[in-house]
C-alpha positions as CSV (number, residue, x, y, z in Angstrom):
1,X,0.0,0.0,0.0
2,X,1.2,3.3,-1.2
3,X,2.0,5.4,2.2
4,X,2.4,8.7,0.1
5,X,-0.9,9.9,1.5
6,X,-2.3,11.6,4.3
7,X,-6.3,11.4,5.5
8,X,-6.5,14.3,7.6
9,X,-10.1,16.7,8.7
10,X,-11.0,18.9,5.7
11,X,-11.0,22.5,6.2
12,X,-13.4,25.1,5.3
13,X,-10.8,26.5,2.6
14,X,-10.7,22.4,1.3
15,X,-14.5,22.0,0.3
16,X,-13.6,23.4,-3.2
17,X,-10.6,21.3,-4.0
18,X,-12.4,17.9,-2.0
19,X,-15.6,18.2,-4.1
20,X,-13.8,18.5,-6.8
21,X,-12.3,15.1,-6.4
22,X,-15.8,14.1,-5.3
23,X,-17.4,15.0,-8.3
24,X,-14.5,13.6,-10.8
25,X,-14.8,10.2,-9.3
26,X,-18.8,10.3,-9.3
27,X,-19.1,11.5,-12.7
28,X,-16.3,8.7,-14.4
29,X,-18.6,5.6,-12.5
30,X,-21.6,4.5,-13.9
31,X,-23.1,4.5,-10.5
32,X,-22.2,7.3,-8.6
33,X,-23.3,9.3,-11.9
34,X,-26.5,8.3,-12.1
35,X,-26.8,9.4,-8.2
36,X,-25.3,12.6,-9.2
37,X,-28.2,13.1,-11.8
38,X,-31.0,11.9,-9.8
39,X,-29.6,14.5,-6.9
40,X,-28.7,17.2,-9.2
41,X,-30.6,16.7,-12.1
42,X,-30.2,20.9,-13.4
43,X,-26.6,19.8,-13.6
44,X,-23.8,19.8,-11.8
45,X,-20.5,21.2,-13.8
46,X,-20.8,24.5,-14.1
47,X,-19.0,27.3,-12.5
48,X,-22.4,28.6,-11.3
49,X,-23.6,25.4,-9.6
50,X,-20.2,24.7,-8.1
51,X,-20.1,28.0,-6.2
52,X,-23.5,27.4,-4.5
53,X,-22.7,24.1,-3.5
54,X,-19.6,25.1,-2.2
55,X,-21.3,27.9,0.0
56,X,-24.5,25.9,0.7
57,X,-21.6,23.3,2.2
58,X,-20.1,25.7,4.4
59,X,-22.7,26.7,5.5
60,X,-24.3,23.3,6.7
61,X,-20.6,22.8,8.5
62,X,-21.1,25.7,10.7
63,X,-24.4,24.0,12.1
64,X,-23.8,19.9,11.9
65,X,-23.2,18.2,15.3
66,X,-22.0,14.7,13.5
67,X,-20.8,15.1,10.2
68,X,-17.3,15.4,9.4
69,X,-15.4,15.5,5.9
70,X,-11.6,14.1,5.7
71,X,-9.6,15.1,3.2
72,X,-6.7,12.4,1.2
73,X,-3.7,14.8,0.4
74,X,-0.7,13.8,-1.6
75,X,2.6,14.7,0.5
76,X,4.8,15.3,-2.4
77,X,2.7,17.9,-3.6
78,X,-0.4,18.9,-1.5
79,X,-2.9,18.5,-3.6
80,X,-6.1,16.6,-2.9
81,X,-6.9,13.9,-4.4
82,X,-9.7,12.2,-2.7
83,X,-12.3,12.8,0.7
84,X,-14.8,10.8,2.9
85,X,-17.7,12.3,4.1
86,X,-19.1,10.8,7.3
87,X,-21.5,10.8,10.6
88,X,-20.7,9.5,13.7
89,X,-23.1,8.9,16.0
90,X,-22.1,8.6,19.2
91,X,-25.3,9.9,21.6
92,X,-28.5,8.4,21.2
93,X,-31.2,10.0,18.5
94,X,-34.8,10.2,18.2
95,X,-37.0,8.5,15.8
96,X,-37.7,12.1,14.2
97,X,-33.8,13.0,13.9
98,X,-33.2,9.3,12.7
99,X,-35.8,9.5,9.8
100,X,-35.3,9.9,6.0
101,X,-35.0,13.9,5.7
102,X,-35.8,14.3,2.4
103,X,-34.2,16.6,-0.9
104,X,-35.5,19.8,-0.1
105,X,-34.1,21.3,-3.4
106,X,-36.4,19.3,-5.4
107,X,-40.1,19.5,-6.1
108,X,-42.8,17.5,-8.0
109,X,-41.5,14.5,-10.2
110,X,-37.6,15.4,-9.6
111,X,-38.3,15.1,-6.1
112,X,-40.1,11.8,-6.1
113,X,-37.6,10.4,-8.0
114,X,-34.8,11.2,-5.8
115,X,-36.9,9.9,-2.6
116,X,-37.2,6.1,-4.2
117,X,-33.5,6.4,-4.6
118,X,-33.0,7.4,-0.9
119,X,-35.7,6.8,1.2
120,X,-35.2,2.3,1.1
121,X,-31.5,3.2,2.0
122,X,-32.3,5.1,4.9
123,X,-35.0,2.8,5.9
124,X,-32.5,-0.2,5.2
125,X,-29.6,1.6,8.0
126,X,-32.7,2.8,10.2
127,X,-33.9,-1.7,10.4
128,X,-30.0,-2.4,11.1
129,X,-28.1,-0.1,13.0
130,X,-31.5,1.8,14.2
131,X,-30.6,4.2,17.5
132,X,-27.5,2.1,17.8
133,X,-24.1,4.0,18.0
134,X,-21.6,3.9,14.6
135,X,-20.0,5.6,12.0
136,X,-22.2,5.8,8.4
137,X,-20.3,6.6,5.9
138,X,-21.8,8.7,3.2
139,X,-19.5,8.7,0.4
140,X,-15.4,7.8,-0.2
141,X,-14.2,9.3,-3.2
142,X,-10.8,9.2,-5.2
143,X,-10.1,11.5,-8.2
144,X,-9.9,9.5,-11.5
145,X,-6.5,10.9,-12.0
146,X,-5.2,9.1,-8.8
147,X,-6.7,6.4,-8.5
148,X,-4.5,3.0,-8.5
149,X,-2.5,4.6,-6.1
150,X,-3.7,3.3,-3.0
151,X,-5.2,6.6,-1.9
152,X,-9.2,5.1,-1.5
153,X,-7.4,2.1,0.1
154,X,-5.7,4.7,2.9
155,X,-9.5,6.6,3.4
156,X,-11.0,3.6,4.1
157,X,-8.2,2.3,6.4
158,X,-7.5,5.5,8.6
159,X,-12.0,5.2,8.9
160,X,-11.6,1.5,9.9
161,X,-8.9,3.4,12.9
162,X,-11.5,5.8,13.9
163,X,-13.7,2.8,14.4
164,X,-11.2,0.6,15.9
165,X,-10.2,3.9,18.4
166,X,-14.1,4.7,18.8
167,X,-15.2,1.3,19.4
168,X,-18.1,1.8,16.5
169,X,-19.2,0.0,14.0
170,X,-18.7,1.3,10.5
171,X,-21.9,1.5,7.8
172,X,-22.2,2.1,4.3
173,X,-23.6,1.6,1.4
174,X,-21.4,0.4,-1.6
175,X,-21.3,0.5,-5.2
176,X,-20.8,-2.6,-7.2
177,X,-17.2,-1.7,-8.5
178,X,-15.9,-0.9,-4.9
179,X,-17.2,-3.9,-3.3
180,X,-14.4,-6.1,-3.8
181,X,-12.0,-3.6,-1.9
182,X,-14.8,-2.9,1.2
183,X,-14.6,-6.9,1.2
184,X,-10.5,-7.0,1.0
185,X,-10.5,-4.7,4.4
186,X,-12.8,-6.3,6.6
187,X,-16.3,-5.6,5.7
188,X,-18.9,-7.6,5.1
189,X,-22.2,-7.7,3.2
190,X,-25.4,-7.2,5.4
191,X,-27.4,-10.8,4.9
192,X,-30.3,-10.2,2.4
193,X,-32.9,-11.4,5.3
194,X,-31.9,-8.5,7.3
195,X,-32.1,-5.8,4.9
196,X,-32.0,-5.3,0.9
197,X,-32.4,-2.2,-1.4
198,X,-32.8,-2.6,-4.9
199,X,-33.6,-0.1,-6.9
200,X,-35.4,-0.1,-9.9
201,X,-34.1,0.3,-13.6
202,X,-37.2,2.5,-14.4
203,X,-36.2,4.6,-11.3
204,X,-32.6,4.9,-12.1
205,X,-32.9,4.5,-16.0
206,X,-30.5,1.7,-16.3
207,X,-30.8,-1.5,-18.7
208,X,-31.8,-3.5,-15.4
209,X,-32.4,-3.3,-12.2
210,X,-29.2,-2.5,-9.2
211,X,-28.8,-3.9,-6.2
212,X,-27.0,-2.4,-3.6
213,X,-24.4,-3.7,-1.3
214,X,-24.8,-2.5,2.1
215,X,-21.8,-3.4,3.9
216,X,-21.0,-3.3,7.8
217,X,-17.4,-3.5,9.3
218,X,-17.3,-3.9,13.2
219,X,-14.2,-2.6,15.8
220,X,-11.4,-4.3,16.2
221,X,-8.8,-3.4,19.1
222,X,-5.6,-3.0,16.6
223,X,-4.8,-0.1,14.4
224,X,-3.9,-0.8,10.5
């Protein structure tokens, strides 16, 4: 594994540069784009939209109690290159602060489209981890330009730490293509009698229909 990478807590002068990555990786996998439409479905590469959702980021920072955002920087130069965007849970929450919030940018069909994405994944972590204590994590992202390099390999493993250090469980859903390396590092897939989201091809406008991994690492008491 490359060690020429640091994970470290993003700054408010990184949410530019770790979207960025964010959005390069989303947009090049056939998965993570169609997410990106269905979210964002006015676009989301121009200079316009990119400045909102920057600001509109910052501005959610200055007010979330669980939600942190880690930035992967490459030492030899400084540049970012990939982030992880995750909540940790750590006090108990209600039913209301545990259920699916919604897309409050969206109306009408746009809307409802976006909520039979969603809403079964939240209802799938709300029937297994339910008021429990552990990490979700939202979304791991490596620029296309650096990936191979061992720097989603490094998010994931300084996340497992924060697990292994916190003594919480670690939740997320995959995609198909990074499956194999949630699997490498420990995780495993949450039995299909527990829980399963699968989301419709006339829903995500995809030749058939995609099931999603949802994949669950518990703590360990040894640092990678």
């Amino acid at each position: 594994m490359s060690t020429s990478f640091a994970v470290l807590p993003a700054l408010i002068p990184d949410i530019k540069p770790v979207y960025d990555a964010y959005f390069a990786a989303f947009t090049t996998d056939a998965d993570g784009r169609k997410i990106l439409e269905i979210l964002f479905p006015g676009g989301y590469t121009s200079e316009e939209f990119r400045k909102a959702h920057t600001e509109g980021t910052v501005a959610w920072l200055h007010k979330a109690e669980s939600q942190y955002t880690w930035k992967c920087v490459d030492i030899a130069t400084g540049e970012i290159v990939g982030m992880a965007l995750c909540d940790v849970f750590i006090k108990p929450r209600t039913k209301e602060e545990r259920a699916y919030p919604g897309i409050p940018w969206l109306e009408g069909e746009q809307r409802e489209r976006a909520d039979n994405v969603l809403k079964p994944l939240c209802e799938a972590r709300e029937k297994i981890m339910g008021n429990g204590s552990y990490i979700y994590v939202h979304a791991i992202a490596v620029d296309p330009k650096h990936q191979g390099r061992g720097a989603g390999a490094m998010i994931v493993k300084e996340l497992i730490n924060l697990s292994n250090d916190s003594n919480l469980p670690i939740y997320l859903e995959s995609s198909a293509s990074a499956e194999g390396l949630y699997k490498k590092m420990g995780f495993v897939r949450v039995p299909e009698e527990s829980a399963r989201v699968v989301h419709s091809k006339s829903v995500l406008g995809t030749e058939t229909d995609v099931e999603v991994p949802l994949m669950i690492k518990t703590p360990a008491k040894t640092r990678l």
